[in-house]
Steps between C-alpha positions, in 0.01 A plus 500: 500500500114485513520513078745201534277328652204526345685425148686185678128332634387574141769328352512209691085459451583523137785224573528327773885430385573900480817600669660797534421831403162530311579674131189721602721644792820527308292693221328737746828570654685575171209720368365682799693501768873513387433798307337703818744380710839561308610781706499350781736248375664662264863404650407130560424432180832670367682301687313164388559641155855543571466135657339353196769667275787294680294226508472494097860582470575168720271271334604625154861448632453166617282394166809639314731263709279161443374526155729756358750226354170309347352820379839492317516198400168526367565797271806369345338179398190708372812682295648242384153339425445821287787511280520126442154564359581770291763312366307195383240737353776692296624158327131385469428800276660469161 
């Protein structure tokens, strides 16, 4: 918490505007102490893994739902864009 701290009052003397968690802090956490601290959580963080899997599966599902008829729709006029080109460049060429 102390480390939190001190990287939060830098932050905010660097930028008076900073909110949140300083990228210093995230950095340090990622780098130094994750990695000593893994076992300990070990379990938590396959189950947020597990979390984050469902969560991709449910935002991939629901992008699928909204834009998967213009994703469509998209290709088959690229498609038809395509072969209505090639055609006009096959009667161009003599």
């Amino acid at each position: 918490m102390d480390r939190l701290l001190r990287d939060r009052d830098a932050a905010v003397e660097a930028d008076p505007t900073h909110t949140g968690l300083p990228q210093s802090f995230i950095d340090w956490t990622w780098q130094s102490w994750l990695p000593g601290n893994m076992h300990r959580y070990q379990a938590q963080v396959e189950e947020h893994i597990r979390y984050l899997d469902l969560k991709i599966g449910n935002l991939n599902s629901s992008l699928e739902q909204i834009a998967g008829g213009v994703l469509d729709d998209r290709d088959a006029a690229a498609d038809l864009r395509d072969r209505l080109q090639r055609e006009l460049d096959a009667r161009e060429t003599p």
